[in-house]
N, C-alpha and C positions, 0 to 999 in steps of 0.2 A: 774426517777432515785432516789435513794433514798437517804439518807446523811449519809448513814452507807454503807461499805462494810465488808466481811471477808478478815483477810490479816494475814500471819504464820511473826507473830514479834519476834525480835532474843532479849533478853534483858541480855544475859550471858549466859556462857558457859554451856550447858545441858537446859537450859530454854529458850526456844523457846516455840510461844504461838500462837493457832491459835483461833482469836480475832475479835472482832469489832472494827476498827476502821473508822475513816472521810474521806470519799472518798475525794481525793485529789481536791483543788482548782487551779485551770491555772490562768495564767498572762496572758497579751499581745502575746507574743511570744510562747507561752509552746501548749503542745497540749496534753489532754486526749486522753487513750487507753484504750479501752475493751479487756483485758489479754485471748490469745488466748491458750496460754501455759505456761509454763515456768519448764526449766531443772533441775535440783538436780548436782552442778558440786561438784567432787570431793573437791574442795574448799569448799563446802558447809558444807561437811560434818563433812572435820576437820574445820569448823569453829562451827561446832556443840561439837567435842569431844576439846575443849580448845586450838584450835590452834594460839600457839604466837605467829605468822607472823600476824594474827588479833590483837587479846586480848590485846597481849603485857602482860607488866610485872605490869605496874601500867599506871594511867591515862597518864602519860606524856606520855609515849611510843606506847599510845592504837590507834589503826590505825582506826579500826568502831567506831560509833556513836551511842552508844544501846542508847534509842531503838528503833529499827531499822527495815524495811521491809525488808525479804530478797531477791535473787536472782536476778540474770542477764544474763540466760543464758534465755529471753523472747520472744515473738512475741506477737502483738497485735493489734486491729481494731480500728479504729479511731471514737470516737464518740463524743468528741467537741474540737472547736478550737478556740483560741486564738481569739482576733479580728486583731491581726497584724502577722495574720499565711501567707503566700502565698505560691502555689504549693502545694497545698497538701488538701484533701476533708473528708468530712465525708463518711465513713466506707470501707476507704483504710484501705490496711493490710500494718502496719509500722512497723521496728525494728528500735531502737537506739543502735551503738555502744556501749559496755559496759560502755567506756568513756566518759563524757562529759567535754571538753578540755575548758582550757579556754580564749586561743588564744593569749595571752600577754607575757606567759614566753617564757624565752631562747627557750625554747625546740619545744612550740607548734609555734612558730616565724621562725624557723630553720627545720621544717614538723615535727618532730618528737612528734606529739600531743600526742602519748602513754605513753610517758615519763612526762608528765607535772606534773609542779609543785604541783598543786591544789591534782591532784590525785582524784577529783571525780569521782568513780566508783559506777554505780549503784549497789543498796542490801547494800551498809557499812554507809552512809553517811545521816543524817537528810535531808538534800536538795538535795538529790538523793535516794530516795525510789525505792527499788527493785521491781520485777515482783510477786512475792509468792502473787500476791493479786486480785483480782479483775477486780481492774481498778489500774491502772499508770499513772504517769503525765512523760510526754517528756520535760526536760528543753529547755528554748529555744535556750540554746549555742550545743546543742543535734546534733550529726552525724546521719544524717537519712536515712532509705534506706525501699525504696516499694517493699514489697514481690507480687509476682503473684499471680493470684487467680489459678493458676494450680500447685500451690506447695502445697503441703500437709503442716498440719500442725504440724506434727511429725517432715518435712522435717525443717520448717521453725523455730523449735526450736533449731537447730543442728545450724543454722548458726554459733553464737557465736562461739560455742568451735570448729570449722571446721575453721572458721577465723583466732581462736588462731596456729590452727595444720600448716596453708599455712604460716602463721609467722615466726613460727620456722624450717620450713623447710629450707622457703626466709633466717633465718638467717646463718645456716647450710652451706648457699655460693654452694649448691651442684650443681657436674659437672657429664654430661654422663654419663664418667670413673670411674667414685665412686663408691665404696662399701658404700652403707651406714646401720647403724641399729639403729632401737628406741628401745629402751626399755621400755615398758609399752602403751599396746595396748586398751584401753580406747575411747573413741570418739575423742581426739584429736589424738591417734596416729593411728590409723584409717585412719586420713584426710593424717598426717604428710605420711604416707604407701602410698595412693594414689597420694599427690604431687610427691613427690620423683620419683615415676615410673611412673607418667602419663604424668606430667609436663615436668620435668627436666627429663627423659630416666637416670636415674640411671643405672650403668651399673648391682648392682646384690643390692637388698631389702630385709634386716633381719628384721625379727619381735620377739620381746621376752616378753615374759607372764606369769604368772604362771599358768593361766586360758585356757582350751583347748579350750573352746569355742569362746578365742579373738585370738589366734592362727589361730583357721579354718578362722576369719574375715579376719583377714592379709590375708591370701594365696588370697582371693575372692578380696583384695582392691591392692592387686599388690605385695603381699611379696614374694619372691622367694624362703625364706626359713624362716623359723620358730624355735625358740627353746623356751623350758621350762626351765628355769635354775636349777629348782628342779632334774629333770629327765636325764640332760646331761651336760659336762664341756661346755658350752656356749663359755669362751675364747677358748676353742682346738678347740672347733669349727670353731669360727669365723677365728682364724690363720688357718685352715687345708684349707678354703674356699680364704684365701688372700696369697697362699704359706707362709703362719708364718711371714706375713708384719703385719697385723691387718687391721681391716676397716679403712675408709678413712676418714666417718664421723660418731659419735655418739650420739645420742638423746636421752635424759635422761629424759623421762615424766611420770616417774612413784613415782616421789615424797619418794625414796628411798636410803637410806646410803649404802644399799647392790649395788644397782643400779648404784651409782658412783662409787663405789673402779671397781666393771668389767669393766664400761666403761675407766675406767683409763687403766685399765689392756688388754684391747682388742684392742684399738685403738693405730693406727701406731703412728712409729715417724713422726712430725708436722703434727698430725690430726689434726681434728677441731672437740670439743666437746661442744655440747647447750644441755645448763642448763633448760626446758619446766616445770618439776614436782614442785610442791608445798610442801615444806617440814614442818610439823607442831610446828616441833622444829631445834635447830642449829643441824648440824649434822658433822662430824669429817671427812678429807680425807687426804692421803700422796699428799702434796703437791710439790716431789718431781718430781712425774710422768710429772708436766707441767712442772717445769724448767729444773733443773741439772738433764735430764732423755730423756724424748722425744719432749721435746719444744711442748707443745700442745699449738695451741690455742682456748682460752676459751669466749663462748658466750654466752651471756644471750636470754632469748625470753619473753620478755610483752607483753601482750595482740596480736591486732591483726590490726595493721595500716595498712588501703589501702587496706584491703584485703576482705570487706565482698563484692560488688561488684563481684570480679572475683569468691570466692565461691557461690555466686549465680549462675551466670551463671555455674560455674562446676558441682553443683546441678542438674540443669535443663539439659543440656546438657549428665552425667551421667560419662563424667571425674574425677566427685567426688564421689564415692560412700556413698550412704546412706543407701540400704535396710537392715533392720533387724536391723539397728544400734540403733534405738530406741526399749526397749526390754520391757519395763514395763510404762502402765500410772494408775496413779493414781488420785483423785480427790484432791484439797487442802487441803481438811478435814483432809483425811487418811496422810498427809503429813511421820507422824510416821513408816507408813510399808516404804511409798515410801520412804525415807532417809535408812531404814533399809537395803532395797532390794539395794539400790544401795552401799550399805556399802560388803554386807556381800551374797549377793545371788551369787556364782559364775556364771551362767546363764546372770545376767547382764548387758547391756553395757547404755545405755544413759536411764534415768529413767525420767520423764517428769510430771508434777502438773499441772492439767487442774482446775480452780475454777469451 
């Protein structure tokens, strides 16, 4: 092995660099991975084009650690380990949560490890180097989960954002009887489509896109019906389908201010509205839709707690739909198409970086 690897380092906004750096050194506890894949997540990308949920406004407020390895949407093979590693071998296929919690605060004390203090996520953090590389080091405070050798690895990269999608579903609270719809049909709302109606028997499953071709995916992962918001009134829609109550629950994962005011406007009195989309800057809503209007209640959805596990098995089993959902791979190198394809190619849904 050598003491260099290639690794796409993020140092500011538009300057990302694909570079030689020091393949990572392990502790006692941590364990080296031979980088099997790693995904391009929508976060990636506005963390490419200046997104201030990252960057922030100046150092105090800056949430990443340029500079920095990116990604975390990974899978990877095990080629050394710790001396204080147990359960776990050279050239098993491992994923770590995107989280590495750190078991002390309020939150991670009380399960809620998604929430934690510390907030190391891997791809932002000096002591948490992303996937975009080579090789990765797994910390040793690390959630670990063994992929099978009969998972592809297209499949095996989808975990991550398929975890985040069973999350926000879970938080959604959805029942039979529900009308539910996402908005933004992406790899996580893909999953968020399939929970909905495979898990929980939704009683009727919208999908909404601007994109025909994530439209046709919905219908194949369990949507009952589909709409383009370009192409049709979306809310006359959704009231002509709920006798003019609105949906029941609404799923906003497309990281859009358009995206919110409809689901304000579409969903019933005392709906339940989760908040999924990453937005790259503050964005503006009538705040009066939740209160003195229709008593919404509002949920947020982080990452993806307790849930990769059960997305494994939905995987393998084929309750979770994956085919096609990876549409484009590229090499590390090429990093630049693949971020671009996954920006801007309407054809694409989950774009994947193979070293």
């Amino acid at each position: 092995m050598s003491e260099k690897m290639k690794a796409l380092v993020m140092y500011a906004p538009y300057d990302f660099r694909y570079e030689d750096v020091a393949i990572p050194e392990i502790g006692p506890e941590e364990i080296l991975v031979k980088i099997e894949a790693c995904g391009i997540c929508a976060g990636d990308v506005k963390t490419y084009h200046e997104n201030v949920r990252v960057w922030g406004t100046c150092d105090e407020d800056r949430y990443i650690e340029p500079p920095v390895i990116g990604g975390h949407e990974f899978v990877g093979r095990v080629c050394k380990l710790g001396s204080g590693v147990q359960g776990h071998k050279i050239g098993e296929r491992l994923v770590a949560e995107q989280i590495a919690p750190c078991g002390e605060c309020r939150f991670c004390k009380a399960g809620d490890y998604n929430m934690c203090s510390r907030a190391y996520i891997y791809g932002f953090k000096q002591d948490a180097q992303g996937g975009m590389a080579e090789y990765m080091r797994y910390r040793g405070d690390s959630l670990l989960h063994v992929i099978p050798e009969n998972m592809s690895v297209e499949q095996a990269a989808l975990i991550e954002p398929m975890a985040c999608g069973m999350h926000c579903a879970e938080r959604g609270k959805i029942q039979h009887r529900d009308v539910v719809v996402v908005s933004g049909l992406g790899t996580i709302g893909q999953c968020i489509i399939s929970v909905a109606k495979r898990k929980y028997q939704a009683r009727t499953v919208i999908g909404l896109d601007l994109r025909e071709k994530r439209l046709d995916k919905a219908l194949e992962c369990g949507a009952d019906y589909v709409f383009n918001p370009t192409k049709c009134d979306v809310v006359g829609e959704i009231r002509k389908l709920t006798g003019g109550d609105g949906c029941d629950v609404y799923i906003e994962s497309a990281g859009s201010q358009a995206s919110v005011k409809q689901g304000f406007e579409a969903i019933r009195n005392r709906g339940r509205f989760v908040e999924m989309g990453v937005f790259p800057k503050p964005i503006t809503a009538d705040f009066n839709y939740i209160g003195d209007g229709k008593e919404i209640d509002i949920y947020g959805s982080h990452l993806s707690p307790d849930c990769y596990e059960p997305v494994i098995q939905g995987m393998l089993d084929g309750s979770i739909v994956t085919n096609g959902l990876v549409s484009h791979t590229y090499r590390l190198a090429d990093w630049k198409a693949g971020f671009e394809t996954a920006e801007k190619d309407p054809d694409a849904f989950k774009v994947i970086l193979i070293p």
